[in-house]
N, C-alpha and C positions, 0 to 999 in steps of 0.2 A: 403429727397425729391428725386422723381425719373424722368426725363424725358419723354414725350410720342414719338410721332413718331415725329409730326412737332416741335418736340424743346423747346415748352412750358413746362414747370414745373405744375406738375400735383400733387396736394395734395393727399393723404390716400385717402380720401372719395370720389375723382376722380377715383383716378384709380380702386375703388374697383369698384367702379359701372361701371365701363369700361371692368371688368373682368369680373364683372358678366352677362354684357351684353351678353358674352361668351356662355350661355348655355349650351354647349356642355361638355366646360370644366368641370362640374358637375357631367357629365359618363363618366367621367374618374375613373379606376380602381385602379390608386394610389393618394394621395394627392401630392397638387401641392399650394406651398407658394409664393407668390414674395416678396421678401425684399430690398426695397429701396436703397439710398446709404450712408443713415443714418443708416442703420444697423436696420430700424424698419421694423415690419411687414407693407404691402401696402394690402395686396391681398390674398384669398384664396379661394380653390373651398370647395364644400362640402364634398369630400370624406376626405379631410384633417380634416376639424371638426370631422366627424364621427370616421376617428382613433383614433384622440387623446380624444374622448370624451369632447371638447366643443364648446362654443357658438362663433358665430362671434365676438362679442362684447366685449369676454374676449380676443381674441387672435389680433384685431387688434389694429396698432401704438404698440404694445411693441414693446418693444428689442429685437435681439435673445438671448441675455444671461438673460433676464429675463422671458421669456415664462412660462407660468403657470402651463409646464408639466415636466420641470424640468429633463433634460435627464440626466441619466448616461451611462456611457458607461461597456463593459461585464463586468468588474472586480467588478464592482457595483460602482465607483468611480464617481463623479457628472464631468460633462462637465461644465468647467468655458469660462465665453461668447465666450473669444476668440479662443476657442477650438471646438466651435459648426460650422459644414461644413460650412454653409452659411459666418461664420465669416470668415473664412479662405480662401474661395473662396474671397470675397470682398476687404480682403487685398491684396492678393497675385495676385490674378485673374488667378489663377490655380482653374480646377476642382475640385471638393473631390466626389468621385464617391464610392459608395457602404458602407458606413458609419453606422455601426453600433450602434443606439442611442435606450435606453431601456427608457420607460417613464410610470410610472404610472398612468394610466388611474382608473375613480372612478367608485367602482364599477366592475372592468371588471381584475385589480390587472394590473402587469408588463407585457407591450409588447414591441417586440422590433422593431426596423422601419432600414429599409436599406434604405438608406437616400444619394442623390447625389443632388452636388448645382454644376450651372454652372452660368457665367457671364449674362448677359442679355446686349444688346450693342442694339441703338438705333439712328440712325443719327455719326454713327461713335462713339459717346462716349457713358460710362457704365451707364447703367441708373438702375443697382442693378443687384441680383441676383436670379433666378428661384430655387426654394428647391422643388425634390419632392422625395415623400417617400412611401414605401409599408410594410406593416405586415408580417414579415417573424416570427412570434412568432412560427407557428406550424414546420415550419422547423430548428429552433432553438431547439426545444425542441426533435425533431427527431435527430438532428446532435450531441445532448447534448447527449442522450443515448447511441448513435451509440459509439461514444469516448470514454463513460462508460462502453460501453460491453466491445471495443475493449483493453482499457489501462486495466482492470480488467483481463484480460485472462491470462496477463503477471502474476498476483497474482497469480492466482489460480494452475500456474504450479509449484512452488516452496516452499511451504508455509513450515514453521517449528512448528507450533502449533498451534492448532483449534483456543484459543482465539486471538491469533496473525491473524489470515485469516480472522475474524471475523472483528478483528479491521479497519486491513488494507479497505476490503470490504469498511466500512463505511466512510470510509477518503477519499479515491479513488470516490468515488460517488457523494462525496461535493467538495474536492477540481479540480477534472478532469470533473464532470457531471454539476460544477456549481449550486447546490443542494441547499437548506436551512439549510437543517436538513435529516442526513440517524441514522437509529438504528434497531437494531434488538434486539426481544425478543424473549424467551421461558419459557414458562410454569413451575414454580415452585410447583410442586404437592403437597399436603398434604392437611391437614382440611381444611387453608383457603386458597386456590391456587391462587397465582397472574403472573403477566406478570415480569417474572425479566428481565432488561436490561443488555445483554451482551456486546454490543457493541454503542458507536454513537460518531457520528461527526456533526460538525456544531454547530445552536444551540441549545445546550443540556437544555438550561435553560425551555425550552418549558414541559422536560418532569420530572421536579419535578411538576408538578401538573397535577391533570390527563384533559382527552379532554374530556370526556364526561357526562352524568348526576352522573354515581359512577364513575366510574376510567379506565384510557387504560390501566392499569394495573393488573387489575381483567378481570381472561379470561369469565366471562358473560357477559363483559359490551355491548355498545350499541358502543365505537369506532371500528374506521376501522381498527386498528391490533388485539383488542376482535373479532371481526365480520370475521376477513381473517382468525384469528386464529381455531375459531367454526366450520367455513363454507368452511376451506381449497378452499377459492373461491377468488379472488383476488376484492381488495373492492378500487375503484379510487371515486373521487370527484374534477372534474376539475373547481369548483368555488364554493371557500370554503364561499367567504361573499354569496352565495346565500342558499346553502348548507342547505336542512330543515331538516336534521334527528338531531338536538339536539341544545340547547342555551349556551351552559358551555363552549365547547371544539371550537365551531364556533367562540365567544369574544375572546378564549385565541391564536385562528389562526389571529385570527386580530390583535392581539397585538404583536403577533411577525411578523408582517407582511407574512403570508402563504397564497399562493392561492391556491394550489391544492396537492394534497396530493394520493398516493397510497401503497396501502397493501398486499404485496405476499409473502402467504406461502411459504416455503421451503421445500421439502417434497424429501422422500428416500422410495420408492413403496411406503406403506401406513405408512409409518410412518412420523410424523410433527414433522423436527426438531425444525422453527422456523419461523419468521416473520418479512420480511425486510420490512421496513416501511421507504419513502422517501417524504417530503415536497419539493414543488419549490415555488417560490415567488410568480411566476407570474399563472395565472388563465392560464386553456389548459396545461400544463406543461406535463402531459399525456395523450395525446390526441392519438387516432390509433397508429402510426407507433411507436412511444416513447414506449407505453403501451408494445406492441409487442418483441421490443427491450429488456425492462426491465425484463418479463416474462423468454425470453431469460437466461439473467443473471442469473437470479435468478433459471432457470435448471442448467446451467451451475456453479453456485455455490453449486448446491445438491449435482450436480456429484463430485466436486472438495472436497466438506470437507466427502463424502462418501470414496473418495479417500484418503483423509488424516486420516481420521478412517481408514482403511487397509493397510496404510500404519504403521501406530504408531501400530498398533496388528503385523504385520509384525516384529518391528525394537523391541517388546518386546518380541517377539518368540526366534529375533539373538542373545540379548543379552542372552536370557536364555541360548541357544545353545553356544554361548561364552563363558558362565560361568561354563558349563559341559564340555568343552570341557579344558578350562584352569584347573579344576582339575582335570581330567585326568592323567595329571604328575605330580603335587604336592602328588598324593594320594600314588606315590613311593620315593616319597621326603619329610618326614615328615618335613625336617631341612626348606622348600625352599615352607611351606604353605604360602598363603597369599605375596608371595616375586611376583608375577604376577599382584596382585589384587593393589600392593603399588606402582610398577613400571608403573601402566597402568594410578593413581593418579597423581603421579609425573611426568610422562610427559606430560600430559593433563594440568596439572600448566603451565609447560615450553611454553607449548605451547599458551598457552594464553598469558604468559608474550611477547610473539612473535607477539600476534597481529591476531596469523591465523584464518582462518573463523571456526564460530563456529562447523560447519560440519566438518571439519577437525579435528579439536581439540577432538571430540567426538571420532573420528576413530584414533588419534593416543591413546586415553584411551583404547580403545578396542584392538589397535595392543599388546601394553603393558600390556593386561590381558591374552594375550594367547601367547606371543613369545617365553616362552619357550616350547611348546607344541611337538617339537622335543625330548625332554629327556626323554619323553614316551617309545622311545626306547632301551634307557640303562638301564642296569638292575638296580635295584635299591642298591647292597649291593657294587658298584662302587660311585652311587651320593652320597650313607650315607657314604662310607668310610672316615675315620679320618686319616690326614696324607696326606704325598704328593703321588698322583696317578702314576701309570710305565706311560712311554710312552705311550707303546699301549692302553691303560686304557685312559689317556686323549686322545687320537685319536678317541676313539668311545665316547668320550663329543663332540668332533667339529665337528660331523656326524649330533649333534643333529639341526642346523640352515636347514641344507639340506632336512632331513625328516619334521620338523617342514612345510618347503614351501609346500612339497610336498601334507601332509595332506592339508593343507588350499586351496593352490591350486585347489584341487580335491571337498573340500567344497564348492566350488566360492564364496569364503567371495570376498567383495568388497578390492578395493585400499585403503590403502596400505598393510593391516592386513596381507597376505602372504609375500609382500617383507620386513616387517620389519621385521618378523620370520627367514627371509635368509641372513638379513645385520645389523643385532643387534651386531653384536660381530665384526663387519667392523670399519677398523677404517682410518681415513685419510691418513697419510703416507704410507698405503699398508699394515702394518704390522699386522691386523689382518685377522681374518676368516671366511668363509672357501671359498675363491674367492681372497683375498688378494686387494680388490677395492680400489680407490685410488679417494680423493676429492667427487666432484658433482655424480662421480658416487655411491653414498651411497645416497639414497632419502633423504628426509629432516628429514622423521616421523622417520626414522631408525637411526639417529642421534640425533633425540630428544632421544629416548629408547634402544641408548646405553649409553649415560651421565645416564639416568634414574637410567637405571640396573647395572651401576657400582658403582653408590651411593645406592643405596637399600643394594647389598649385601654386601661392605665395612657394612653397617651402623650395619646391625643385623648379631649374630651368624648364625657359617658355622661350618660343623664339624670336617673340622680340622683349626677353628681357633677361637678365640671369636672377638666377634663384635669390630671393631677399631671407629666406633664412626662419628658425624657429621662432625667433624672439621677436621679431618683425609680426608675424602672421599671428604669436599671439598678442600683441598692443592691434592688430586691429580688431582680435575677437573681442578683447578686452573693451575697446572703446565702442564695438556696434552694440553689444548688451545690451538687452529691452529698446535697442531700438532697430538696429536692421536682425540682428538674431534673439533668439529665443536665451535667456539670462539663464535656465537651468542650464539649458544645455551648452551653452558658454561657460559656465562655472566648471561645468564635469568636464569640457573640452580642455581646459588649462591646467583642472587638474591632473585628467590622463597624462598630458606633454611634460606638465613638472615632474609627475613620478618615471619620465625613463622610456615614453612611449616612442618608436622610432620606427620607422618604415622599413 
């Protein structure tokens, strides 16, 4: 029951008709509730019917926690009674101003309403509390994209693998855009060409069967990623239960609860990579500015895996260039073939057993297939010699980390690949070459592919000696530990060798 002005106790069917008296209140541009202090509906105008799609009749005397539109809130999680503004307001008799509540509407799918309840006070005491609410659907669904270009961008600068960019995309879309369902396809060519799925997030259950009269999976069909695909045109339908182009694909949007749906090629000049394709619950979900956003994205994703295709041609051009370039000196070291291609394996282990990011670990493989690229410049009837070398003979070996940098250097390989070519033979205590560096001043990767290289060549014949074997090469990692090598990476070196690791 709610009080009027002069104090009397004024039933539902009072006050509404006192409200309605109102007139005015009916051109009002947002809905406007009043609920009792019983926590029931008393009163409402018509714009509030009209949002939530119903009749006077259903929504007055309920509850708020039993209202027949049933809010959830963004995460899609249902508002239990006490959790609905109006409740919260009536207990506490605090505001709740700007309250995001989602409600399915029939016919018209999920909207959302920015919802503020405040006390209603009458003759000094509370006589219930005022809820009014407005449709901010279409700027939900504008802020939802905006967030999805915007968190997406961070994607698109870093990616390690086409299918990985692809993936990420479609996760980012649903978990950050608040999505149903994102997936992309591409064209599988041949006799009988269909739509393969490379990528999707959300509910995927949607697309083991197809949407349309034959299938979204056969690029002729009548759906919107067949039709975006065909027509490199982007294909929206922002009310999927109205939606007349087909009976199949329309029932199976409704059973996964879908309202609106859009379809943008991906395209690199005239070539169609592929077709993002993104479901939202709620009907309008691509309306203008969203639509606009998303198009966005979706350039902004051509360019990005355009760029990860020249990149990945790129990084298979270095490796070639790497692998010419590290035989190079094997080709006057017949004893020490393949001793770069094992060292560059072997640390690339160590290094994983370390944890380092897998970019790293790639480029300590690559330091360790060209470090010794320096003994290019000793003659070669010095490296084959059998037997112990003069002085001066090993002094033009220790030349070879110096020219080694210096080649690389002038190549601009990335980090570390020239400094481990210069501190491979560096060892902690100082006592190695050819700089004599001491601790942290040795990078990490240069200490990964000096345990590396000192285990390689113990392992296999040298010419003037025969190979001393696994268990040999690790008592001496074992015994140089914190002091001519780095103790981590000596611990994770003996453990790769004990679990099985073999050239």
């Amino acid at each position: 029951m709610s009080s009027s002005g002069n104090g009397h106790a004024v039933g539902v069917t009072d006050q509404e008709a006192v409200f309605r008296s109102m007139g005015f209140l009916d051109t009002l541009a947002e809905g406007l509730m009043l609920i009792d202090t019983d926590g029931r509906i008393s009163a409402c105008n018509q714009t509030a019917l009209t949002l939530l799609g119903i009749t006077r009749e259903q929504i007055l005397g309920r509850g708020i926690g039993d209202a027949v539109w049933g809010g959830v809130k963004q995460d899609g999680t249902p508002f239990t009674g006490p959790e609905y503004p109006a409740a919260i307001t009536l207990r506490t008799g605090e505001p709740c101003t700007d309250v995001l509540v989602g409600t399915d509407i029939p016919g018209d799918g999920r909207r959302w309403m920015s919802t503020t309840s405040r006390l209603v006070v009458a003759d000094g005491q509370v006589a219930g509390v005022s809820n009014t609410f407005v449709d901010i659907t279409p700027l939900m669904a504008e802020r939802r994209a905006l967030s999805t270009f915007t968190q997406l961008s961070k994607v698109l600068t870093n990616p390690a693998r086409e299918r990985d960019l692809l993936a990420d995309l479609c996760s980012e879309i649903v978990l950050l855009g608040g999505y149903a369902l994102a997936w992309i396809g591409v064209v599988n060519d041949g006799d009988d060409p269909t739509i393969e799925i490379e990528a999707s997030a959300g509910d995927v259950g949607y697309l083991h069967v197809g949407q349309d009269g034959t299938s979204e999976h056969e690029p002729n069909g009548l759906g919107f990623t067949s039709t975006a695909m065909r027509t490199r045109r982007i294909q929206v339908s922002n009310d999927l239960a109205r939606d007349a182009r087909g009976e199949e694909w329309r029932e199976r949007a409704k059973e996964f609860g879908f309202g609106s749906v859009v379809a943008i090629p991906i395209t690199i000049g005239d070539e169609l990579l592929a077709v993002l394709t993104i479901y939202g619950r709620e009907a309008s979900a691509f309306d203008g500015p969203s639509e606009i956003l998303l198009t966005r994205l979706a350039t902004a994703f051509s360019l990005g895996l355009a760029h990860l295709r020249d990149t990945r041609r790129l990084a298979a051009a270095f490796e070639g260039t790497l692998l010419a370039i590290g035989k190079m000196s094997e080709v006057r070291d017949p004893y020490t073939a393949g001793h770069q291609r094992n060292v560059g394996r072997l640390g690339a282990a160590i290094a994983r057993r370390l944890d380092l990011e897998p970019t790293l670990v790639d480029l300590v493989r690559q330091s360790g297939e060209v470090h010794d690229i320096g003994k290019f410049s000793v003659s070669a009837e010095i490296l084959t010699r059998p037997g112990e070398l003069q002085p001066e003979e090993f002094a033009l070996i220790k030349r070879h980390p110096d020219v080694g940098y210096a080649i690389l250097v002038e190549a601009s390989v990335p980090w570390p690949i020239a400094e481990v070519a210069h501190q491979h033979h560096e060892r902690l205590d100082g006592t190695g070459y050819p700089d004599g560096l001491v601790g942290d001043a040795i990078c990490l990767p240069a200490r990964i592919i000096a345990v590396a290289d000192v285990v390689e060549a113990m392992t296999h014949h040298r010419p003037y000696r025969a190979g001393l074997g696994t268990d040999a090469a690790l008592e001496e990692i074992r015994r140089g530990a914190g002091s001519l090598y780095d103790a981590e990476v000596a611990s994770a070196c003996v453990s790769v060798l004990s679990e099985g690791f073999t050239f």
